[in-house]
Steps between C-alpha positions, in 0.01 A plus 500: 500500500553181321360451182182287413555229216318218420655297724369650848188689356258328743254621246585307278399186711189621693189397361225725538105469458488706172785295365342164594170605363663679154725142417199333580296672227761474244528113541112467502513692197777320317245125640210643393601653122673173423199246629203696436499843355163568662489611836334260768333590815711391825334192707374488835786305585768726381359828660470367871837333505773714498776465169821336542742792365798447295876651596774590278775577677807713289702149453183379278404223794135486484340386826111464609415696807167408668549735816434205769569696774320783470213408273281726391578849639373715247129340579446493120368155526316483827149314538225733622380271729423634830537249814148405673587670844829665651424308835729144509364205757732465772793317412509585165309313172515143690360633830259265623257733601499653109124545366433304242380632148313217444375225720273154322203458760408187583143436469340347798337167464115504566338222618235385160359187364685232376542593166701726565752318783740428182515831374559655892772228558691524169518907511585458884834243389565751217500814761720292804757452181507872420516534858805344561604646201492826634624411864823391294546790319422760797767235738760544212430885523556539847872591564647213731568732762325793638598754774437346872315829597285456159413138583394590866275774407360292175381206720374694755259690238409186371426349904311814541281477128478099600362545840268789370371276214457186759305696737274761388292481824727618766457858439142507505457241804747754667260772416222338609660373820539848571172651410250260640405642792377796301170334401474267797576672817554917451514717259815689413673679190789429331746806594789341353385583159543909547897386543514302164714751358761522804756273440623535859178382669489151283170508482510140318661347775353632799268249563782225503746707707237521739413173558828403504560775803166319678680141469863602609367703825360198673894351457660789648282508800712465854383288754232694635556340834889553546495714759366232743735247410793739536641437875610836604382687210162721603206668301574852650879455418391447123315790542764722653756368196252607220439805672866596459514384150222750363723706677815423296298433161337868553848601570667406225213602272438182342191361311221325686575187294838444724320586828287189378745241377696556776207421741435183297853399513509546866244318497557194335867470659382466846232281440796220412761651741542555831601888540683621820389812697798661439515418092149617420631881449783309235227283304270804506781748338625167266141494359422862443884499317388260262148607446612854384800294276159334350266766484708845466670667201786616740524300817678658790847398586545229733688721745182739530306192686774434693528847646107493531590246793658735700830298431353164620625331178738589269446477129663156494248316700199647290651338205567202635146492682369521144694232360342272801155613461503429099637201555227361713218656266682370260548854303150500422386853485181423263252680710157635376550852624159675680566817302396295130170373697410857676605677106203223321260560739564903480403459089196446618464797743605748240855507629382694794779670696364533843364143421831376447683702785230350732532186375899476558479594840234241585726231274791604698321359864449183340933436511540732859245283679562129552133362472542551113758274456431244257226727313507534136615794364235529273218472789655740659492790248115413445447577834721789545262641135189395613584668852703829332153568329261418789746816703453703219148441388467393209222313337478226446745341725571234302351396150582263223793663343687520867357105532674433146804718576574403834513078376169393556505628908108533607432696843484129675816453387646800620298501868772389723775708352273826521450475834844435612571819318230629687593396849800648445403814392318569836759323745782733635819575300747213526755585224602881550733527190226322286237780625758751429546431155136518362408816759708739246409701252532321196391193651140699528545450887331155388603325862277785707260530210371120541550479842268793587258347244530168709402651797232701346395210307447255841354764696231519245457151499447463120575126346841478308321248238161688476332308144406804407815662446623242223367363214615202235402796205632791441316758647229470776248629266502205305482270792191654616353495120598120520284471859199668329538305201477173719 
């Protein structure tokens, strides 16, 4: 082991705190005996800035060491100062969106006497100079360049605060656009309030979605007289196609929304094109295929609605059948589905099940039979309600809250629709498959169910739109209390 002299005794060299702090002592000792033999308190000054400490190295070269790079690590001289808040603005101390500790208001001028113009004007010129004062100062703060995605959500907060500022009105015009007929025409209660506290039923918006869905409908409407334009196309072949496509929908399990689309999309095609006998089974299977691709969380494979043709088309020219038919419409799928009109209307009949189940059977004749073509969607579920509770009994037929929740749809309204769905009802059975589906079990039997009632119904010769079955209150009790009050 070599020895340790002088020479490489690192000890000798290193300068530790106890060292720095005894030489320090002895020189202040030595300053202060020779100056002033009295001791003197330390300033202010000297205590919160740390001392500049004096080397000797073993060669007798004094140096100063100040410690620059690592400052004060002992935290002998720290500040107790605490910082405001641990939050930081976005984008650090120069962030434009930074609060502001303090911020000069402006007073407002106020219109006075005379006297006092000069006074109003002079602190006015002083204020625009602070003003731009301050503009200078915050532009100078403002780093030159800011993240794009920053910038794009910064101006779009301040479009949004600008046009909230500019136009105070629009939300309560809205909301009294929407609630006017309350006082004026029926009476109804706000049911969208018990769902404030669902974020999934967007209770705030459900006015505007809705009226949106009652202005897109009347765009997506076919031609409701197609079928007599067509030149070899016939109303019983339409009704032989969508015959087999409930067939293939309830095959495939899919959701009633596809069943619908695909109808409209049918639909809409032929009433700009000119469909061949022999290519309605094609457009029928293209439209369903796309519908579920729309509508479904797992649409089936395009070689399951091929074999569903019995091998008439191979999976090929289903795809390319749908690139045709979207090109013509123009891929515009946007269509206000039945299901969200027949779902409001059921809020207000208490979400009734056998309501509902009624009610999609009698929806489902409206797209089977061809005299509802070029119906809206929304008129039809307020008549397939109004005539789902009229089967089942219920009183009143229709109130205000179904008048509210349906769109506004009065039983004038709804008169010719009811009894197509009516004549229907008691005529024979045209669409087998169609019957089928709603005579099982978890359908409710709901096809034999309203077509006994039907029968039943016309025997007895009873009045579909009998007065005193519905009411513009809510209950029939208070309609008569109204007639005695009058």
């Amino acid at each position: 082991m070599p020895q340790v002299t002088k020479t490489n005794n690192e000890n000798e060299f290193r300068l530790t705190r106890s060292k720095a702090q005894h030489q320090e002592s002895i020189t202040t000792n030595k300053n202060t005996t020779i100056s002033n033999p009295q001791h003197e308190q330390p300033s202010q000054q000297q205590v919160s800035s740390p001392p500049h400490i004096s080397v000797t190295s073993s060669e007798g070269v004094s140096h100063v060491n100040t410690r620059q790079y690592l400052g004060d690590v002992s935290n002998q001289y720290i500040t107790n100062t605490k910082p405001a808040t641990k939050r930081k603005p976005l984008g650090g101390d120069n962030a434009p969106l930074q609060k502001q500790q303090h911020r000069p208001s402006r007073p407002i001028p106020i219109a006075s006497d005379n006297n006092n113009n000069a006074s109003s004007s002079s602190s006015s010129s002083s204020g625009s100079g602070s003003n731009n004062d301050a503009n200078r100062l915050a532009s100078l703060a403002v780093p030159s360049r800011l993240p794009q995605k920053r910038q794009a959500t910064e101006s779009s907060t301040n479009l949004v605060e600008k046009l909230r500022v500019s136009q105070p009105e629009i939300g309560e015009r809205s909301q009294s656009y929407h609630k006017k007929s309350r006082l004026i025409d029926y009476e109804w209660q706000d049911l969208d309030e018990e769902d404030s506290d669902d974020q999934l039923m967007v209770s705030e918006y459900v006015n505007e979605i809705f009226s949106y869905y009652y202005e897109l409908e009347t765009r997506m409407l076919p031609d409701s007289q197609y079928l007599f334009k067509q030149t070899l196309l016939k109303p019983r072949m339409r009704s032989i196609l969508v015959d087999w496509l409930v067939e293939m929908h309830l095959k495939f399990k899919l959701l009633p929304e596809s069943l619908f689309l695909a109808v409209n999309v049918m639909d809409r095609f032929m009433s700009v094109e000119v469909v061949q006998i022999d290519k309605l089974q094609l457009l029928a299977t293209a439209a369903l295929f796309t519908a579920a691709k729309y509508e479904e969380v797992f649409s089936p494979s395009v070689k399951n609605y091929a074999y569903f043709t019995d091998g008439s088309y191979t999976p090929e020219e289903v795809v390319q059948a749908e690139k045709y038919m979207l090109t013509i419409l123009d891929f515009d799928l946007n269509y206000p589905n039945p299901m969200n009109f027949l779902r409001r209307i059921s809020k207000a009949d208490d979400y009734d099940v056998q309501s509902r189940t009624l009610g999609k059977y009698l929806l489902e004749i409206t797209i089977v039979d061809y005299k509802f073509i070029g119906m809206r969607p929304s008129l039809c579920c307020a008549s397939a309600m109004y005539l789902a509770r009229l089967i089942l009994g219920k009183l009143p037929v229709w109130n205000g809250n179904l008048i509210h929740y349906s769109g506004g749809y009065r039983i004038s309204d709804m008169r010719e629709c009811i009894e197509l769905m009516f004549q229907y009802l008691i005529a024979p059975i045209e669409h087998d498959e169609f019957f089928k589906k709603y005579a099982m079990r978890k359908f409710m039997r709901a096809s034999t169910l309203c077509r006994n009632w039907a029968k039943k119904f016309q025997a007895a010769g009873r009045d579909l739109f009998d007065e005193r079955l519905s009411t513009h209150r809510l209950t029939l009790e208070d309609d008569d209390e109204e007639r005695e009050e009058a």
